[in-house]
C-alpha positions as CSV (number, residue, x, y, z in Angstrom):
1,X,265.8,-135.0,-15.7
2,X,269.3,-132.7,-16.0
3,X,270.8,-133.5,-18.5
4,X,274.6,-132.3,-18.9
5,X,278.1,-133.1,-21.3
6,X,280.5,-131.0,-19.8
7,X,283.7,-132.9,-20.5
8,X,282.5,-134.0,-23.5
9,X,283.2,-133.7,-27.5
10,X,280.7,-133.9,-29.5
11,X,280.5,-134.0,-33.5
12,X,277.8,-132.5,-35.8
13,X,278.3,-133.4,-39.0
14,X,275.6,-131.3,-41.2
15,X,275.2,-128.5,-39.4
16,X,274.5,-125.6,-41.6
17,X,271.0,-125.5,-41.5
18,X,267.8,-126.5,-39.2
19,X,268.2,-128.9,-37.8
20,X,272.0,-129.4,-37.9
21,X,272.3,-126.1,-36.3
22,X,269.5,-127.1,-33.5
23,X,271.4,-130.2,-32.2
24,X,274.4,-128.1,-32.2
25,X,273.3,-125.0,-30.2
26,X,271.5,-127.9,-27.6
27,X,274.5,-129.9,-27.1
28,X,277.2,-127.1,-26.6
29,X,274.2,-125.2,-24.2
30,X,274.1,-128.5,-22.1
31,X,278.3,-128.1,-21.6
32,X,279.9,-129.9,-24.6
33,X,282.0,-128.9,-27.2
34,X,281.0,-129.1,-30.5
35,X,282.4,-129.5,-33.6
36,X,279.5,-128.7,-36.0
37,X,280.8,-129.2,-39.4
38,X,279.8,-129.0,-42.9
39,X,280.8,-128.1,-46.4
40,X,278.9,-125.2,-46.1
41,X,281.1,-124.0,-43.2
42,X,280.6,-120.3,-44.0
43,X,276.6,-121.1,-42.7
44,X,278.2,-122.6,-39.5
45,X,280.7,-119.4,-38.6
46,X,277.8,-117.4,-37.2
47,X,276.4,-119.5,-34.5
48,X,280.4,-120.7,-33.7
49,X,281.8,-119.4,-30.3
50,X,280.9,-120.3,-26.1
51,X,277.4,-120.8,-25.0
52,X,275.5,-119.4,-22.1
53,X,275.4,-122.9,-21.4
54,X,279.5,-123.2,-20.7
55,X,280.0,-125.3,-23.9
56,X,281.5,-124.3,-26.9
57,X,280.6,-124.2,-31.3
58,X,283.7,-124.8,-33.2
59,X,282.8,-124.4,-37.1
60,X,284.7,-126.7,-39.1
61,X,284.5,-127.7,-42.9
62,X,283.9,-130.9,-43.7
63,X,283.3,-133.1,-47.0
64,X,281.1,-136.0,-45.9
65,X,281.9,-138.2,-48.9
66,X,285.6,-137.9,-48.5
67,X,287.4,-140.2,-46.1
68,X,290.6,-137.7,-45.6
69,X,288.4,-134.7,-45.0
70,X,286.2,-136.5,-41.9
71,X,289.6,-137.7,-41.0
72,X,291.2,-134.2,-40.5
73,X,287.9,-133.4,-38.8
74,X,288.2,-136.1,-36.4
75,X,291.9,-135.6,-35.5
76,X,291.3,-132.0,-35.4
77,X,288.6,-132.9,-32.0
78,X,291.2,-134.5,-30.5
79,X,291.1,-138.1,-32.4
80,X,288.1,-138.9,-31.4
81,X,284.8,-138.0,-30.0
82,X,282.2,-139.0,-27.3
83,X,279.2,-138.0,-29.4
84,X,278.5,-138.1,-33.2
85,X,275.4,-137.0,-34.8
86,X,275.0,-137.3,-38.4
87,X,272.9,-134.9,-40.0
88,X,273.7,-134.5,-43.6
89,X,272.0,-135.7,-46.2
90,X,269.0,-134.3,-48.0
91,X,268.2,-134.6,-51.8
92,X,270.9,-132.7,-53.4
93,X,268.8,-130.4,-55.4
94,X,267.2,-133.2,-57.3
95,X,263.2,-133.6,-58.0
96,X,261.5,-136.9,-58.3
97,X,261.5,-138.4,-61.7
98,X,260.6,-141.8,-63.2
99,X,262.6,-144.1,-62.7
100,X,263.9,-144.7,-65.9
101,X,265.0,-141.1,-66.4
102,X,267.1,-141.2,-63.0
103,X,271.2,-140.8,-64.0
104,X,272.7,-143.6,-62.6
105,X,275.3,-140.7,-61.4
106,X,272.4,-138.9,-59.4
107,X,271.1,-142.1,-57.5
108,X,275.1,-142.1,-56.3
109,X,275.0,-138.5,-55.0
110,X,271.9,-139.2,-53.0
111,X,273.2,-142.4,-51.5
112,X,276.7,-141.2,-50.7
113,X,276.1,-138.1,-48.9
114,X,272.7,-140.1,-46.8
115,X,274.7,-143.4,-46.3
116,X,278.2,-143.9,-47.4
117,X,278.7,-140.2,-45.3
118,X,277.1,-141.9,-42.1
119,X,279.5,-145.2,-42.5
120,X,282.7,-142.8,-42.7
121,X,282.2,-141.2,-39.5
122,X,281.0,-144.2,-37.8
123,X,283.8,-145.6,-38.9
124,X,285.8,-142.5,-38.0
125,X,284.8,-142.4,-34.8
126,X,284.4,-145.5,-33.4
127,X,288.0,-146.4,-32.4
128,X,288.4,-143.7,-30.3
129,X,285.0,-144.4,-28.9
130,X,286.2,-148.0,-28.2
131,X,289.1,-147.3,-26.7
132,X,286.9,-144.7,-24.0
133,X,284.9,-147.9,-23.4
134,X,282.0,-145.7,-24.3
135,X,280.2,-143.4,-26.9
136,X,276.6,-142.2,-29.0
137,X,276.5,-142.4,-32.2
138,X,273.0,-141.1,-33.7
139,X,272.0,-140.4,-37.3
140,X,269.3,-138.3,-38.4
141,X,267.6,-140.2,-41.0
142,X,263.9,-139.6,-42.1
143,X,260.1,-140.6,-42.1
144,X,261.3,-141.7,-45.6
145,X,263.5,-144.7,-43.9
146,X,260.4,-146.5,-42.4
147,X,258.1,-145.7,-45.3
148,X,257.7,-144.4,-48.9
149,X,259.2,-141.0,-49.3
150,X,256.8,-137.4,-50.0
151,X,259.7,-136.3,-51.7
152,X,259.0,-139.1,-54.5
153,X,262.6,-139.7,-54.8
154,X,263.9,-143.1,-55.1
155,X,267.5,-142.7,-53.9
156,X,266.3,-140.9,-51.1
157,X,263.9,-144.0,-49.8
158,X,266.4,-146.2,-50.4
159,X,269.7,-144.3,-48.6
160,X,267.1,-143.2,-45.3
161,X,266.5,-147.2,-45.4
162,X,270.0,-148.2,-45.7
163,X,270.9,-145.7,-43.0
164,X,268.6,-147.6,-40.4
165,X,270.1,-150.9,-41.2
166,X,273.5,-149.9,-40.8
167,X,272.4,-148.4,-37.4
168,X,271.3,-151.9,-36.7
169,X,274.0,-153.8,-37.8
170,X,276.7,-151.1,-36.4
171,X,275.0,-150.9,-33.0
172,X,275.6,-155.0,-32.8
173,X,278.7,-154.9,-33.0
174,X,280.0,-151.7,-31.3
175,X,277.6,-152.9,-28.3
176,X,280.4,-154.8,-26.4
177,X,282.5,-151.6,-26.3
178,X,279.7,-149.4,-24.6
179,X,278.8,-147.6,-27.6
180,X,275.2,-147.2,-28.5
181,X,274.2,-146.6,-32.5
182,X,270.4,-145.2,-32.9
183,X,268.7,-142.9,-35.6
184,X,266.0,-140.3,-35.2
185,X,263.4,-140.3,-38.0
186,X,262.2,-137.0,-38.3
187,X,258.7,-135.9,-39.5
188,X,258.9,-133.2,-42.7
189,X,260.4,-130.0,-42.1
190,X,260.8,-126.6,-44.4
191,X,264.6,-126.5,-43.0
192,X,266.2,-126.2,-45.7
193,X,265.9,-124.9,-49.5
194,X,265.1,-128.4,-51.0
195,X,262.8,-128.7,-48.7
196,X,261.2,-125.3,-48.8
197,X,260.9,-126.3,-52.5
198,X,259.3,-129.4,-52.3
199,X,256.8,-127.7,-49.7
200,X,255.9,-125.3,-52.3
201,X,255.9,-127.2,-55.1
202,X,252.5,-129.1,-53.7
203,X,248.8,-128.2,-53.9
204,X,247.3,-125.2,-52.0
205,X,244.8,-127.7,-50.9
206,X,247.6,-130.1,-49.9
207,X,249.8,-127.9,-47.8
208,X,246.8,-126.2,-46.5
209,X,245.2,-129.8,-44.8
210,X,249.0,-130.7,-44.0
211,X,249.0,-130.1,-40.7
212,X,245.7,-131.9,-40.1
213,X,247.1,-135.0,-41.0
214,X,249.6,-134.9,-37.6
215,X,247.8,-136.4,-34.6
216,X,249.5,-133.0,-32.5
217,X,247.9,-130.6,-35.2
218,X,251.3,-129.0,-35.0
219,X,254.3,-129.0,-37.8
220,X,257.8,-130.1,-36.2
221,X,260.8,-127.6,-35.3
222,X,264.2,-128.3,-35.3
223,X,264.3,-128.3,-31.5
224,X,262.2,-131.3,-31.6
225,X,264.6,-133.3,-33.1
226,X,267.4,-131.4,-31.3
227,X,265.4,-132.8,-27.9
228,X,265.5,-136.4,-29.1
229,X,268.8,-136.1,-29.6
230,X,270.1,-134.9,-26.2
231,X,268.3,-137.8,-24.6
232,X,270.3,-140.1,-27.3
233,X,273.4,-138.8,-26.4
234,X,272.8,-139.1,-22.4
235,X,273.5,-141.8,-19.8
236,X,270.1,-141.7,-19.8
237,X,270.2,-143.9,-22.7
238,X,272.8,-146.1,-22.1
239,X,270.4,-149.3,-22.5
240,X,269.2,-148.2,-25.6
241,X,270.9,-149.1,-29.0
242,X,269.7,-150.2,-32.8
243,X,266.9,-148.3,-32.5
244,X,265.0,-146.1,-34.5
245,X,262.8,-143.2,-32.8
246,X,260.3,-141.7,-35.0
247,X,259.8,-137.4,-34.2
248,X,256.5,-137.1,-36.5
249,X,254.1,-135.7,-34.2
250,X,251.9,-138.8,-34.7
251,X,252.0,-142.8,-33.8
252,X,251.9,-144.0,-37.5
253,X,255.2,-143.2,-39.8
């Protein structure tokens, strides 16, 4: 199966780190040009620049939260785009807590930067998409949207849930218009320094059996999600939409 986008733009939004960086080095090395963006553009600049693969990086900084920002972003790709893939999100630095010690303040941050970021570019994008008659939108949500979350943070669970039920909804309705909405659920990573952290921050004895507890005996990569997503983005797909994919190594979430 060949898989190419030459031709087409494609948007990254989180794209710093791991994974981010993974689905933007794929796309641009299968012929599109990408706009991998982030608020930490300065981690972004490095990997910028043409691929072997005839597409192109552009680094661009972007604030997720902010309506203006992803709306310079978007003009600045030419208005619109034929692929978006939301990636950012994560758990801001926090660590679980009870419940009745969260700050209403940091149950916002979580939320907005895991859910309220993926409605702005969906809603961004999609009437540029519409007016192509076609277009992929794909979020990168977590194990933690079909489940309880390891990284016992309640925000998190609930934003990685929300995220798949506006992919639901959103795919519904942008249907008609030849634009499929889906989300990759990704298996737990050590892609980034909260999750390095958390990794740590468990037993030995925990960490140590980890990997014994995936039915491929194997942790997950960045690529692997990176994989899932090219087939997403494809014509390959076109029949798929509102779905969830789960990339955990195993057939239980």
């Amino acid at each position: 199966m060949l898989i190419r986008f030459d031709g087409r733009t494609a948007i990254v939004a989180g794209a710093a780190r791991g994974i981010g960086q993974a689905i933007a080095r794929s796309l641009a090395n299968d012929g599109a040009r990408v706009f991998a963006c982030d608020l930490l553009v300065d981690e972004v600049v490095p990997i910028a620049g043409r691929m072997n693969g005839a597409g192109e990086i552009i680094a661009a900084k972007v604030d997720v939260t902010d309506e203006s920002s992803i709306a310079d972003l978007v003009r600045a790709a030419g208005g619109s785009a034929d692929i978006l893939v939301y990636v950012a999100g994560g758990v801001r630095g926090q660590k679980p807590q009870p419940i009745e010690e969260v700050p209403a303040d940091d149950f916002d941050a979580i939320v907005d930067v895991n859910l309220k970021g993926a409605f702005l570019f969906a809603k961004a994008v999609a009437p540029g998409m519409k007016s192509k008659g076609r277009g992929r939108v794909i979020t990168i949500s977590s194990r933690a949207g079909l489940a309880t979350s390891l990284t016992g943070i309640q925000s998190y669970a609930a934003a990685k849930h929300g995220q798949i039920g506006l992919v639901k909804q959103i795919a519904q309705e942008l249907g008609p218009f030849g634009i499929t909405v889906n989300s990759i659920a990704p298996g737990f990573m050590a892609t980034s320094p909260d999750y390095e952290r958390q990794w740590n921050n468990w037993p030995p004895e925990f960490r140590e059996n980890f990997v014994n507890t995936i039915a491929t005996r194997r942790m997950g990569v960045p690529q692997d999600i990176a994989d899932a997503v090219t087939f997403l983005a494809s014509d390959y797909a076109s029949w798929i939409t509102g779905q969830t994919i789960a990339v955990t190594g195993s057939p239980l979430v």
